[in-house]
Biotite code that builds the C-alpha atoms (Angstrom):
import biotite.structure as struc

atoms = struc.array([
    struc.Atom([0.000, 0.000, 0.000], chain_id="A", res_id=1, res_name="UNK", atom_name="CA", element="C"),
    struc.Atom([2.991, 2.140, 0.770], chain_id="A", res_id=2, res_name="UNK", atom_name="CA", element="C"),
    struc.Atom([3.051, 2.881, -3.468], chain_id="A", res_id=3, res_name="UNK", atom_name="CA", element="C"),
    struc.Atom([-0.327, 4.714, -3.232], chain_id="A", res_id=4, res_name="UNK", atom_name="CA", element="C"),
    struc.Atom([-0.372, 7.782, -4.595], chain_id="A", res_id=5, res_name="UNK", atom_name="CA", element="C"),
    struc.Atom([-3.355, 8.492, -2.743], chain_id="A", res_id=6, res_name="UNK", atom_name="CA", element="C"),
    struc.Atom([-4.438, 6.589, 0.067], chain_id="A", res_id=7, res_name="UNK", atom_name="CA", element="C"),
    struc.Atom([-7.247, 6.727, 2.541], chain_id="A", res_id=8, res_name="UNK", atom_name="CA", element="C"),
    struc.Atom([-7.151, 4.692, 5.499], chain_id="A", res_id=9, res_name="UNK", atom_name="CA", element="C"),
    struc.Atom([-10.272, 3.642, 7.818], chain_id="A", res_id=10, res_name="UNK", atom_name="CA", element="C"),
    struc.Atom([-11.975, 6.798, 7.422], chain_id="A", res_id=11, res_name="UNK", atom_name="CA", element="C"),
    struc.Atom([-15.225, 7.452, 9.251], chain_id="A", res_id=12, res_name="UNK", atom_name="CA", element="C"),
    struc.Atom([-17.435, 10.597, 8.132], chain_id="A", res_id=13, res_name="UNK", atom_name="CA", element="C"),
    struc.Atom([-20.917, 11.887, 7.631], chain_id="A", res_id=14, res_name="UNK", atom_name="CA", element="C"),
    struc.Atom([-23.426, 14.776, 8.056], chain_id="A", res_id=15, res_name="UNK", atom_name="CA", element="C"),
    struc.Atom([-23.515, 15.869, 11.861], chain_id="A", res_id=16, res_name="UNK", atom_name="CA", element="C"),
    struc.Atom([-24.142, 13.127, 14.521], chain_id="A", res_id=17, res_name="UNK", atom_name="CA", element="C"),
    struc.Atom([-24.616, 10.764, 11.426], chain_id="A", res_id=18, res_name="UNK", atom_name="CA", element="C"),
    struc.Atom([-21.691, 8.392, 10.363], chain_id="A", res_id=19, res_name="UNK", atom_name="CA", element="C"),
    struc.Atom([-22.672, 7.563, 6.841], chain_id="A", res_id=20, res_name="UNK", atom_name="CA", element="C"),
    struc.Atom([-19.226, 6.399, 5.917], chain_id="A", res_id=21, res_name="UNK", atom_name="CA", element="C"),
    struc.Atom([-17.981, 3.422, 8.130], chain_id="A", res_id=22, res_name="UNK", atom_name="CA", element="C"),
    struc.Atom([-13.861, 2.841, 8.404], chain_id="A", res_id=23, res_name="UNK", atom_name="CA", element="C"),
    struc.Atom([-13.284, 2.568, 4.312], chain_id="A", res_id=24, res_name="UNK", atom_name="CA", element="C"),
    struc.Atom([-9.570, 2.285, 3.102], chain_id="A", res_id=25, res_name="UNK", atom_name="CA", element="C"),
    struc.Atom([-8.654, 2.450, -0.108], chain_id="A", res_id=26, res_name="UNK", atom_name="CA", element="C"),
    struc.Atom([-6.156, 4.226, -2.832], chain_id="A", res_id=27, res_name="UNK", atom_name="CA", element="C"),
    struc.Atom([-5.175, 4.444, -5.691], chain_id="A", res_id=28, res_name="UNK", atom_name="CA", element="C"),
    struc.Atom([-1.400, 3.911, -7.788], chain_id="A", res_id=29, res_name="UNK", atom_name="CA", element="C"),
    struc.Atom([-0.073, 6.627, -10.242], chain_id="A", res_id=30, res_name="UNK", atom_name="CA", element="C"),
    struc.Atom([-1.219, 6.528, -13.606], chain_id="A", res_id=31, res_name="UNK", atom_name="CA", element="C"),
    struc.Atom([-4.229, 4.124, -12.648], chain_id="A", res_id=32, res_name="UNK", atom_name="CA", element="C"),
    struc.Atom([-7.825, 4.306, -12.009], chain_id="A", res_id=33, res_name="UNK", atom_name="CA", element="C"),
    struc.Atom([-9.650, 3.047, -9.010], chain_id="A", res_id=34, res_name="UNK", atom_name="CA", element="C"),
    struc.Atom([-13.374, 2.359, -8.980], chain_id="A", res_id=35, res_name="UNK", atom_name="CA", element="C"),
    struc.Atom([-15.851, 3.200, -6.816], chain_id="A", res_id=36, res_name="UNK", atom_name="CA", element="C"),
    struc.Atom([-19.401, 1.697, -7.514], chain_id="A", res_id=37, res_name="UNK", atom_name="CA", element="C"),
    struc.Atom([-22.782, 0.120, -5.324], chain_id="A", res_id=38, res_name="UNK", atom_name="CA", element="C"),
    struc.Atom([-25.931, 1.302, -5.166], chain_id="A", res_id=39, res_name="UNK", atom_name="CA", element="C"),
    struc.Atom([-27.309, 4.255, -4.683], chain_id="A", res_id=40, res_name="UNK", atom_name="CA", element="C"),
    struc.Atom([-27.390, 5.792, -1.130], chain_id="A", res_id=41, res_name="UNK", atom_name="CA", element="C"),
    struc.Atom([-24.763, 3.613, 0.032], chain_id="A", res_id=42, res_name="UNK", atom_name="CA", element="C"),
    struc.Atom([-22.180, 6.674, 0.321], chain_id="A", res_id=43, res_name="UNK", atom_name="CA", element="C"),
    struc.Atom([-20.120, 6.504, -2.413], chain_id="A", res_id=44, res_name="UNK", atom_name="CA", element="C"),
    struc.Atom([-20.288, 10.390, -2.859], chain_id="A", res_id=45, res_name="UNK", atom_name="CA", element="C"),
    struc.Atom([-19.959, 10.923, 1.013], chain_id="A", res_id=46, res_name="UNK", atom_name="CA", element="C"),
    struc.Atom([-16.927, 9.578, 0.669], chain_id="A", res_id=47, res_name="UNK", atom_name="CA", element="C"),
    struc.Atom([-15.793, 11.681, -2.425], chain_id="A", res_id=48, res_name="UNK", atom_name="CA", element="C"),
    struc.Atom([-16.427, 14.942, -0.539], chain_id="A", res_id=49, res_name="UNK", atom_name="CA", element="C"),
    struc.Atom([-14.530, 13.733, 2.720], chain_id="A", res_id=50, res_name="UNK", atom_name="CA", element="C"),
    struc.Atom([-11.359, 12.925, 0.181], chain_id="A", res_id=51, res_name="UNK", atom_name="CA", element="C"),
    struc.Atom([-11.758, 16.878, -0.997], chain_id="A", res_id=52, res_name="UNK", atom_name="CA", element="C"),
    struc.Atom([-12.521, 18.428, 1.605], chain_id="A", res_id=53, res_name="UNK", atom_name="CA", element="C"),
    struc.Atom([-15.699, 19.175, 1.590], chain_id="A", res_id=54, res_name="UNK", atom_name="CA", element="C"),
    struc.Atom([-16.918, 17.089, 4.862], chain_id="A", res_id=55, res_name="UNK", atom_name="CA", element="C"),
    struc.Atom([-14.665, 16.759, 7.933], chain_id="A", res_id=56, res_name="UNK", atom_name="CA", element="C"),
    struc.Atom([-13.703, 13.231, 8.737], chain_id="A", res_id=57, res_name="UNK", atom_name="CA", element="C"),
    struc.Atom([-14.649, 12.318, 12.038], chain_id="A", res_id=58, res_name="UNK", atom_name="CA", element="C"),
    struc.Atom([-11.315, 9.580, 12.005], chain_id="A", res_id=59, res_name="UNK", atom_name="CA", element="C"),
    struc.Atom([-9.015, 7.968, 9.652], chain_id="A", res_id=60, res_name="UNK", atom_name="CA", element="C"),
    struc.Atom([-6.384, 9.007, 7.628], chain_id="A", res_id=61, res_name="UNK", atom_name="CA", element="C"),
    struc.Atom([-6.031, 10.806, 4.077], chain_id="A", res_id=62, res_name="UNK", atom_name="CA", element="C"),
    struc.Atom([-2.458, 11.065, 2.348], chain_id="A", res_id=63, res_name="UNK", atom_name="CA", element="C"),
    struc.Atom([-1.444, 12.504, -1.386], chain_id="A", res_id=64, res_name="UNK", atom_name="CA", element="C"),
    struc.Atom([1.711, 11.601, -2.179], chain_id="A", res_id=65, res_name="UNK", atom_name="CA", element="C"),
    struc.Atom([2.792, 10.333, 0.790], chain_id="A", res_id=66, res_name="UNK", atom_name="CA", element="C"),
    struc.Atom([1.059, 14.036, 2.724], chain_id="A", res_id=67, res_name="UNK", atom_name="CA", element="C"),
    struc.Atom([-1.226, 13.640, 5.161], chain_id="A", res_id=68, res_name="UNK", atom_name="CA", element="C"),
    struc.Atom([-4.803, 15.998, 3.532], chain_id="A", res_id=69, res_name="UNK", atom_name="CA", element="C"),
    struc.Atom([-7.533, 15.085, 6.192], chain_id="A", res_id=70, res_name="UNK", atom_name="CA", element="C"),
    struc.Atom([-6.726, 18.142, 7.832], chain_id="A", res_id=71, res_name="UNK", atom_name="CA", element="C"),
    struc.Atom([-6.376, 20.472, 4.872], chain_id="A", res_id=72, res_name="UNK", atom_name="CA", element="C"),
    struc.Atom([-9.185, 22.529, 3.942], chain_id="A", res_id=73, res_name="UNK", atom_name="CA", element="C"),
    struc.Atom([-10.483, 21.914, 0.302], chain_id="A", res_id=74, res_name="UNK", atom_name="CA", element="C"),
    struc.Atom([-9.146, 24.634, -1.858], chain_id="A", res_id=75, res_name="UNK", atom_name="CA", element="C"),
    struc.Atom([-5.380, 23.400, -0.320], chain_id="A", res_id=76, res_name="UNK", atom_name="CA", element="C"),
    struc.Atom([-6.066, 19.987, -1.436], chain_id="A", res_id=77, res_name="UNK", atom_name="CA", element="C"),
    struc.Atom([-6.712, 21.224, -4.873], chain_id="A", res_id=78, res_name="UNK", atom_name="CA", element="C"),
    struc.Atom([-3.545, 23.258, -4.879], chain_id="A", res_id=79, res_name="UNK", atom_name="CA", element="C"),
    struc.Atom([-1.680, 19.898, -4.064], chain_id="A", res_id=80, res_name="UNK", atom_name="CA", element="C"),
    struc.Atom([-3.064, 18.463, -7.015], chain_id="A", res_id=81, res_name="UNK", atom_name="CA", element="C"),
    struc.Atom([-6.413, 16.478, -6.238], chain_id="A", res_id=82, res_name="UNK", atom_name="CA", element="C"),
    struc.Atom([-8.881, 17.567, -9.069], chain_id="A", res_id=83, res_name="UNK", atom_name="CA", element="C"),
    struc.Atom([-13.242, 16.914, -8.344], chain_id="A", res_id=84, res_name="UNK", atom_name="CA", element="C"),
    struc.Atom([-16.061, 16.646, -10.904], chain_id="A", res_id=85, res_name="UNK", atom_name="CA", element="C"),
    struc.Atom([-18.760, 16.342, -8.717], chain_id="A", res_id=86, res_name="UNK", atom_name="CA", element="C"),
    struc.Atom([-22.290, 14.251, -9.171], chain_id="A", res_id=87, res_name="UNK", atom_name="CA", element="C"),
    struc.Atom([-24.637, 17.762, -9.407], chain_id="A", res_id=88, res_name="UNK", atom_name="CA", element="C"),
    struc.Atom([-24.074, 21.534, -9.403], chain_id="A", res_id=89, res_name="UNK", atom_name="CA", element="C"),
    struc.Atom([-20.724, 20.551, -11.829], chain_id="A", res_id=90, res_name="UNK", atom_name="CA", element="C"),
    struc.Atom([-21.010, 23.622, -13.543], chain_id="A", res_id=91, res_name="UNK", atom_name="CA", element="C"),
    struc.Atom([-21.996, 27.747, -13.118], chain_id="A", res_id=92, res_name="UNK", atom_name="CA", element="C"),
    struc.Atom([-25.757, 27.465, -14.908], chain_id="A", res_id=93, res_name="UNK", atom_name="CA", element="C"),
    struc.Atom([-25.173, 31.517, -14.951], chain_id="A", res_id=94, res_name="UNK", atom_name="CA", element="C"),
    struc.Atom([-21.837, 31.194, -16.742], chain_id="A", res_id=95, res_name="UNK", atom_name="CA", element="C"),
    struc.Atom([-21.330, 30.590, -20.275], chain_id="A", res_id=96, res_name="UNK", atom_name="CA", element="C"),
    struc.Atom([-19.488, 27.615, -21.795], chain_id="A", res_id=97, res_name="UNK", atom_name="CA", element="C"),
    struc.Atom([-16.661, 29.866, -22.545], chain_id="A", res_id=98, res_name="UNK", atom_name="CA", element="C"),
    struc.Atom([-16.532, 31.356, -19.224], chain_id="A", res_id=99, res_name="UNK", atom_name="CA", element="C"),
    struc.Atom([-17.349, 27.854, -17.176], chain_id="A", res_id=100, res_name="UNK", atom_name="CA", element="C"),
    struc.Atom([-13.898, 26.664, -19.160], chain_id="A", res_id=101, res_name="UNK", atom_name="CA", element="C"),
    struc.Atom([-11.429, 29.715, -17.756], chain_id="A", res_id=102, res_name="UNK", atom_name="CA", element="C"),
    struc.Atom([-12.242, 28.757, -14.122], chain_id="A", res_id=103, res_name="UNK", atom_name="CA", element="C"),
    struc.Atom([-10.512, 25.811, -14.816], chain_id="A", res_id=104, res_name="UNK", atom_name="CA", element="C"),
    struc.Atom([-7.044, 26.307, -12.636], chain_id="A", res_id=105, res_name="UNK", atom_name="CA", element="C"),
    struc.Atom([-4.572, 25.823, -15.533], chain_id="A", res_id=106, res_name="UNK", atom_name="CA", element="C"),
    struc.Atom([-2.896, 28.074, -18.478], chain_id="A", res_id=107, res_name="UNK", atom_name="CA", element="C"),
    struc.Atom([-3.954, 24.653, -20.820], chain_id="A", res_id=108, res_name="UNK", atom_name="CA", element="C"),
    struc.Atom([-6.612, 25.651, -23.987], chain_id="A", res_id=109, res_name="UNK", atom_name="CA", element="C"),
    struc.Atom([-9.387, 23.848, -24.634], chain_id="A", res_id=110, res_name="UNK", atom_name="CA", element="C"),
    struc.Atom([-8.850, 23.462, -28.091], chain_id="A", res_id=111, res_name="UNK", atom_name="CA", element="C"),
    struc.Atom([-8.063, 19.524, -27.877], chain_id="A", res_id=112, res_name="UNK", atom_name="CA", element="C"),
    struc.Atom([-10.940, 18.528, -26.442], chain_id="A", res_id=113, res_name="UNK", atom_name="CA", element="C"),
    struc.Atom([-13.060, 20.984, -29.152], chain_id="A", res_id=114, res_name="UNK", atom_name="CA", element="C"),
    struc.Atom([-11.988, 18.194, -31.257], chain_id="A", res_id=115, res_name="UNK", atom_name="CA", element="C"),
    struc.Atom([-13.273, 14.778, -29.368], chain_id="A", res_id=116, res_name="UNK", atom_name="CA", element="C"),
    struc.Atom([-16.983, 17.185, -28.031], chain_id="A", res_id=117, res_name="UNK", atom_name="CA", element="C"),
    struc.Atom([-17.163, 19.706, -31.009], chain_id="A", res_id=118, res_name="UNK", atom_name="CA", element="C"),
    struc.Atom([-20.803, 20.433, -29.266], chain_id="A", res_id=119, res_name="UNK", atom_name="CA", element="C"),
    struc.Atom([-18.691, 22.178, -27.105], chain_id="A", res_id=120, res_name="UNK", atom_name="CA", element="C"),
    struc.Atom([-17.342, 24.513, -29.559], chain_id="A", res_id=121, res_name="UNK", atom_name="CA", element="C"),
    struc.Atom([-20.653, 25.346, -30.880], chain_id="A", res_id=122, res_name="UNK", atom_name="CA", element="C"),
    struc.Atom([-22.040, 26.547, -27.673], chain_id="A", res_id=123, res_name="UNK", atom_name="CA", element="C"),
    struc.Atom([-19.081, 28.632, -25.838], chain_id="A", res_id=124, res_name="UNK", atom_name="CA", element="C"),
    struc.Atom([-21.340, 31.986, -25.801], chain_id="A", res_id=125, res_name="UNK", atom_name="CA", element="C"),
    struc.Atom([-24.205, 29.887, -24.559], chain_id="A", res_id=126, res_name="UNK", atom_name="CA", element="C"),
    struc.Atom([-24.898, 29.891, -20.467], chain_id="A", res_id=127, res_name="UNK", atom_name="CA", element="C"),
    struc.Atom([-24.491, 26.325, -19.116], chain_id="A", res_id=128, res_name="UNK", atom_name="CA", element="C"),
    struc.Atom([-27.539, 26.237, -17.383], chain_id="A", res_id=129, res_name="UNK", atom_name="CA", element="C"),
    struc.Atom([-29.814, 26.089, -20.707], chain_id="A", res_id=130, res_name="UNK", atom_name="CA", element="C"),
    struc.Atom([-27.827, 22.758, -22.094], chain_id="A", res_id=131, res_name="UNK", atom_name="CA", element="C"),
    struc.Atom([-28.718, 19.322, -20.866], chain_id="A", res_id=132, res_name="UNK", atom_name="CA", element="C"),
    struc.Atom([-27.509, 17.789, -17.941], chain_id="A", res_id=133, res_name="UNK", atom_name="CA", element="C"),
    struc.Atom([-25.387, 15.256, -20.543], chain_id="A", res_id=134, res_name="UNK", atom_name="CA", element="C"),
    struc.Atom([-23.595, 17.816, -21.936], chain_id="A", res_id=135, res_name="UNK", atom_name="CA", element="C"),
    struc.Atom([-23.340, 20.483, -18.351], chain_id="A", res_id=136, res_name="UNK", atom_name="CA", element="C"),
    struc.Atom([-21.364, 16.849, -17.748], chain_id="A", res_id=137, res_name="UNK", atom_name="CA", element="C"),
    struc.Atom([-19.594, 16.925, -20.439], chain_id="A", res_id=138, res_name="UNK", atom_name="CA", element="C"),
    struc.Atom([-18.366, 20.541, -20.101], chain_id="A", res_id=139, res_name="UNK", atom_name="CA", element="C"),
    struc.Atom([-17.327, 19.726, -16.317], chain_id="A", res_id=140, res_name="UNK", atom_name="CA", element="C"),
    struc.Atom([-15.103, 16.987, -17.658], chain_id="A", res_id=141, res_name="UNK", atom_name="CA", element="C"),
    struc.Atom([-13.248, 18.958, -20.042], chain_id="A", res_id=142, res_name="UNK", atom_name="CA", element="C"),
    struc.Atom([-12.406, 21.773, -17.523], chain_id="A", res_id=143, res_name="UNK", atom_name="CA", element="C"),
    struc.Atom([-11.632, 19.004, -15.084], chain_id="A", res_id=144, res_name="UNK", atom_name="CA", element="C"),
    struc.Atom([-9.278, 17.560, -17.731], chain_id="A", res_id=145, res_name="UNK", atom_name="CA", element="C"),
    struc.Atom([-7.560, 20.772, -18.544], chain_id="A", res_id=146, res_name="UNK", atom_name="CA", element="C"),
    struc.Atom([-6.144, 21.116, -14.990], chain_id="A", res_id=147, res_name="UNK", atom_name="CA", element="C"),
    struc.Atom([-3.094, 19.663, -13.894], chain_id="A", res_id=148, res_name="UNK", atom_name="CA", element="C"),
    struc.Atom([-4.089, 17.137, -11.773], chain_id="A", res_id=149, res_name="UNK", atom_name="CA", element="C"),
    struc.Atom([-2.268, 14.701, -9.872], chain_id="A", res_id=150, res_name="UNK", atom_name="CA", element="C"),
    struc.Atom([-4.868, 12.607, -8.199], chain_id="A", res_id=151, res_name="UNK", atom_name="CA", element="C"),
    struc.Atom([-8.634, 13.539, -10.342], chain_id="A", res_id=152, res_name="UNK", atom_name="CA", element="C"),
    struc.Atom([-12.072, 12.356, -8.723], chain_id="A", res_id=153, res_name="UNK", atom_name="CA", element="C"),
    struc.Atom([-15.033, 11.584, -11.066], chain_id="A", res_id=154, res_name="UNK", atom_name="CA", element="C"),
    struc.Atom([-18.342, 11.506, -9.330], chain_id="A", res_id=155, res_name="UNK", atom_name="CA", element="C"),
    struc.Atom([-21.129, 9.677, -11.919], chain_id="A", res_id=156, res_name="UNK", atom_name="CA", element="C"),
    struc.Atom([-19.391, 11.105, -14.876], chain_id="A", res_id=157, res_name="UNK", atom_name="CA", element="C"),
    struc.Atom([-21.375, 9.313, -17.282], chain_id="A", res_id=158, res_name="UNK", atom_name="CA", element="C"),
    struc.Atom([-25.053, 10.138, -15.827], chain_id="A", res_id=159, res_name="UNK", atom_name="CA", element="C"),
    struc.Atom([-26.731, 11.179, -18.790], chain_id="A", res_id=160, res_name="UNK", atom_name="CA", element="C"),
    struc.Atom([-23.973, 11.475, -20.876], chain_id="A", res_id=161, res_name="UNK", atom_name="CA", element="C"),
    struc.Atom([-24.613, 10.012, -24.866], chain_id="A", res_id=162, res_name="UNK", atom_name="CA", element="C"),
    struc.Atom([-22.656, 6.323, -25.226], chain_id="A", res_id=163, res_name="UNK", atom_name="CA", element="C"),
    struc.Atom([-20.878, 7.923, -27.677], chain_id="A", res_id=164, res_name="UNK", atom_name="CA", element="C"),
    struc.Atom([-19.683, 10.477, -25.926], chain_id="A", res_id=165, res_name="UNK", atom_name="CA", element="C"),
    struc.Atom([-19.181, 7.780, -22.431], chain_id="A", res_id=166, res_name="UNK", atom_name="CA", element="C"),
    struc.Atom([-16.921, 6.053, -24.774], chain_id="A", res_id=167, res_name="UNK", atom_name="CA", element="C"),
    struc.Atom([-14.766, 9.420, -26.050], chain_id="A", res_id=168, res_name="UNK", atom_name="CA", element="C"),
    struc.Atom([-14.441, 10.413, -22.152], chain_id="A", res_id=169, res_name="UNK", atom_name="CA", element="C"),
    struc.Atom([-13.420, 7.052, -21.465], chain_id="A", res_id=170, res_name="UNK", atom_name="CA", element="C"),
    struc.Atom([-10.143, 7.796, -24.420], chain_id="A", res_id=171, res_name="UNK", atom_name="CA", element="C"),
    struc.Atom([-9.474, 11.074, -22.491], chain_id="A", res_id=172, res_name="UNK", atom_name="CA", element="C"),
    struc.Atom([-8.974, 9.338, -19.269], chain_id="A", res_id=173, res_name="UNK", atom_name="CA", element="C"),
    struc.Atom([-7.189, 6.556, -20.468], chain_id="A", res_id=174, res_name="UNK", atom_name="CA", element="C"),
    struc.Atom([-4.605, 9.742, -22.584], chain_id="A", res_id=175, res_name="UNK", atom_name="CA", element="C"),
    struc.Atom([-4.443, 11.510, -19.048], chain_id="A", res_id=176, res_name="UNK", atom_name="CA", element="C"),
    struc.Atom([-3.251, 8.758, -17.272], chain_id="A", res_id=177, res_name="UNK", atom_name="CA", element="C"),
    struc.Atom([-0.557, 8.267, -19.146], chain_id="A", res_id=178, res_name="UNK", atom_name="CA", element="C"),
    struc.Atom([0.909, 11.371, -18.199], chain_id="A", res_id=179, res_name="UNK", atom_name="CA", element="C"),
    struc.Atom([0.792, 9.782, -14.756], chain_id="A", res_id=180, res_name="UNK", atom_name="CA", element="C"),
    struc.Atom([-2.396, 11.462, -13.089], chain_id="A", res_id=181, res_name="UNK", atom_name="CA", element="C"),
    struc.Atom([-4.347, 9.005, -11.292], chain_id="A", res_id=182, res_name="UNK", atom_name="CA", element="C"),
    struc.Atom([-8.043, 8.608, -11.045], chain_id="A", res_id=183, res_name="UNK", atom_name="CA", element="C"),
    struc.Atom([-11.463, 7.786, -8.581], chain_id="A", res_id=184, res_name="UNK", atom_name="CA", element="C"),
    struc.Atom([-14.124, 7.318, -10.775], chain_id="A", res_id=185, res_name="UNK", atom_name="CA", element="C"),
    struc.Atom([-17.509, 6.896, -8.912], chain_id="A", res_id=186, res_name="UNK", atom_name="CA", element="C"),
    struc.Atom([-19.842, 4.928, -11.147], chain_id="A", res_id=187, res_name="UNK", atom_name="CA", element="C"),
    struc.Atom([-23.014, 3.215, -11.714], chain_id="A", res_id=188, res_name="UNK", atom_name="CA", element="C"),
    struc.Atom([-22.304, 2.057, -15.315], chain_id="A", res_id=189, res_name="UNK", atom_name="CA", element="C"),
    struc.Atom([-20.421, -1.035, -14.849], chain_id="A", res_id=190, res_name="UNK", atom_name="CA", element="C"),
    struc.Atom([-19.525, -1.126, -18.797], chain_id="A", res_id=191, res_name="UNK", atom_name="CA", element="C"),
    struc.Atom([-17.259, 2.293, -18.114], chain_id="A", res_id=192, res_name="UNK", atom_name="CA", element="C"),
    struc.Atom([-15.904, 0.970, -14.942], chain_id="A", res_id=193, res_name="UNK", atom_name="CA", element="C"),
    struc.Atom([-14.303, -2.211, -16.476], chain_id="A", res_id=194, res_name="UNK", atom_name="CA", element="C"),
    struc.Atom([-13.348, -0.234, -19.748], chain_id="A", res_id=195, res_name="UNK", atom_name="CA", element="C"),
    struc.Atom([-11.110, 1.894, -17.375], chain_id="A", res_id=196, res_name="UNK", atom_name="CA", element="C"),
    struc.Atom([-10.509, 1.061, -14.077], chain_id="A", res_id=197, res_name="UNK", atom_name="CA", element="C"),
    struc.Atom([-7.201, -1.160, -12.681], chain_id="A", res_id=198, res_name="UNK", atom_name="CA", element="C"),
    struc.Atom([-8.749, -2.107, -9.154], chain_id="A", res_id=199, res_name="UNK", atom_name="CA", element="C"),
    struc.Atom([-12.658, -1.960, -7.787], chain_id="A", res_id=200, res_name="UNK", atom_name="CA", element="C"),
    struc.Atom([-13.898, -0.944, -4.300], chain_id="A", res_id=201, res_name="UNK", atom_name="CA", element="C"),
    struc.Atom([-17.669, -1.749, -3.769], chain_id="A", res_id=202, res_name="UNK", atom_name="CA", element="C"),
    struc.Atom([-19.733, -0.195, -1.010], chain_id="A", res_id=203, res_name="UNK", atom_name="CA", element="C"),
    struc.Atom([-23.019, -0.849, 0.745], chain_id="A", res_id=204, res_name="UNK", atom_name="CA", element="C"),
    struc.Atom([-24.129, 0.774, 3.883], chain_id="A", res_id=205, res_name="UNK", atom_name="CA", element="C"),
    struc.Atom([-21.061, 2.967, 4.176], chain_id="A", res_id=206, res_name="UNK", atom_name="CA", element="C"),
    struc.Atom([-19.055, -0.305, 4.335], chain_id="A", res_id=207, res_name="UNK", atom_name="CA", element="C"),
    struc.Atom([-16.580, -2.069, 2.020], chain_id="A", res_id=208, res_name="UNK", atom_name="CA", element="C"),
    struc.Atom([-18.238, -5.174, 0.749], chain_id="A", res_id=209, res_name="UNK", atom_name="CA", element="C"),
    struc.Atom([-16.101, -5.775, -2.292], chain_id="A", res_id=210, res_name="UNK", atom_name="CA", element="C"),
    struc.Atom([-12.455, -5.728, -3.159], chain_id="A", res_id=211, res_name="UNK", atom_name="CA", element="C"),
    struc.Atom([-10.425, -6.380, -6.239], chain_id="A", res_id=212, res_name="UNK", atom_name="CA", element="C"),
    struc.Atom([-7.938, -6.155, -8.967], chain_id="A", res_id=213, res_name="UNK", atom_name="CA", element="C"),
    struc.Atom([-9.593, -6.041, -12.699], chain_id="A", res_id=214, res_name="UNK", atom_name="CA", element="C"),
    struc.Atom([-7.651, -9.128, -13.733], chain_id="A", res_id=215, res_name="UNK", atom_name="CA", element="C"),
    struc.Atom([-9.631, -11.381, -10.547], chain_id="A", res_id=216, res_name="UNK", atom_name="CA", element="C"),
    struc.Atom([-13.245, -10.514, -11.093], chain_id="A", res_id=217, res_name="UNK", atom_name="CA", element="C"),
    struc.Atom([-15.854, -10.712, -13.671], chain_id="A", res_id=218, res_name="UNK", atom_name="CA", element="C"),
    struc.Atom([-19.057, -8.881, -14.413], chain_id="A", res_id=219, res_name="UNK", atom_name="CA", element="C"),
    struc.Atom([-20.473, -11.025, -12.653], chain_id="A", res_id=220, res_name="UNK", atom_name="CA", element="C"),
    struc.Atom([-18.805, -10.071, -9.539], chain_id="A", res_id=221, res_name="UNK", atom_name="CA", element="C"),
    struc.Atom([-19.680, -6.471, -9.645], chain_id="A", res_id=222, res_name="UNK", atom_name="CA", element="C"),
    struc.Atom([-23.296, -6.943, -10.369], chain_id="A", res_id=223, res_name="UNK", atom_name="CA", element="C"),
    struc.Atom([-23.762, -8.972, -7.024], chain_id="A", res_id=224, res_name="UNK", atom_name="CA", element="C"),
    struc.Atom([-22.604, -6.099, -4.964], chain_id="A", res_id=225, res_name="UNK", atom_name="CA", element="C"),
    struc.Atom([-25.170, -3.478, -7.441], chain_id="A", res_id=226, res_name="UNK", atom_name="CA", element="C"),
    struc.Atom([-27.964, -6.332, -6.555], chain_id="A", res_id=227, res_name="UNK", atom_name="CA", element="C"),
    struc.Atom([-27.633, -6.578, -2.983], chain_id="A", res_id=228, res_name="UNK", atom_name="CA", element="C"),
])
């Protein structure tokens, strides 16, 4: 475990009084891709916002490159290089596409990824909040993709998303991670999970209930822990 570029280590959070997330350990190598999947409600975003920042953990560790984060506030973890593409409010619905693209915190130009969601292109004087929540998804990935990243956290990326375009943010990932940035990717769509991630972490009632490298497990194997 001591290769993890990010690593989280029996950590207990939730809202108030209410432990939603139940001593979970995890991580995640450079250059690879963990995933994060179970039903819904089971706290698989909970634990995305403790990893950021954005809910305290009540114990358990959180380390980036060998740092210990659980006490940093968010904004510090994103200087250190942990990137988040959250499940809802992804984007500034008063913002245009244009403008929704230059928060992103990096000098990089969109202009690549134009070229894989040309949609994008065609709409950078339009305000995000009149597209579709497929493509307000699509324009938080790009900005998220444009930053320079070390660890990146996808929360439901594909939820409403086009197959197509699933499949073309599925190339981008796989082209980023070459460079050596790592990823979480929270998902429900089991065919994107095994097109990209290296290891799986299923979760049910806040718990770890399911453990494993790609290479020893099957479909089969993730669907019991979606079916429980």
């Amino acid at each position: 475990m001591s290769d993890l570029l990010l690593k989280f280590n029996e950590v207990v959070c939730g809202y108030g009084d209410t432990k939603i997330i139940h001593g979970i350990s995890g991580g995640v190598k450079k250059g690879k891709t963990l995933g994060v999947f179970g039903r819904n409600g089971v706290g698989k975003t909970t634990l995305s916002r403790a990893l950021i920042g954005e809910i305290p953990t009540i114990s358990g560790g959180i380390s980036l490159n060998g740092t210990a984060i659980e006490m940093m506030p968010s904004f510090a973890r994103r200087r250190s290089g942990l990137g988040y593409m959250s499940q809802t409010g992804m984007v500034f619905d008063n913002l245009t596409v244009r403008e929704n693209l230059s928060l992103a915190s990096s000098s990089a130009s969109p202009e690549k990824y134009f070229e894989t969601f040309p949609r994008l292109a065609e709409r950078l004087d339009q305000l995000a909040g009149s597209m579709s929540g497929g493509e307000r998804k699509i324009l938080a990935f790009v900005r998220l993709m444009m930053e320079e990243t070390t660890v990146a956290i996808l929360d439901e990326p594909s939820e409403g998303v086009q197959p197509e375009n699933i499949e073309r943010m599925q190339d981008c990932i796989v082209e980023k991670q070459e460079t050596g940035c790592s990823f979480i990717l929270i998902e429900q769509n089991l065919n994107m999970l095994m097109a990209i991630a290296d290891n799986y972490l299923g979760l049910d009632s806040g718990r770890t209930v399911f453990e494993a490298a790609k290479d020893d497990c099957q479909r089969d194997d993730l669907l019991s822990v979606i079916a429980v």
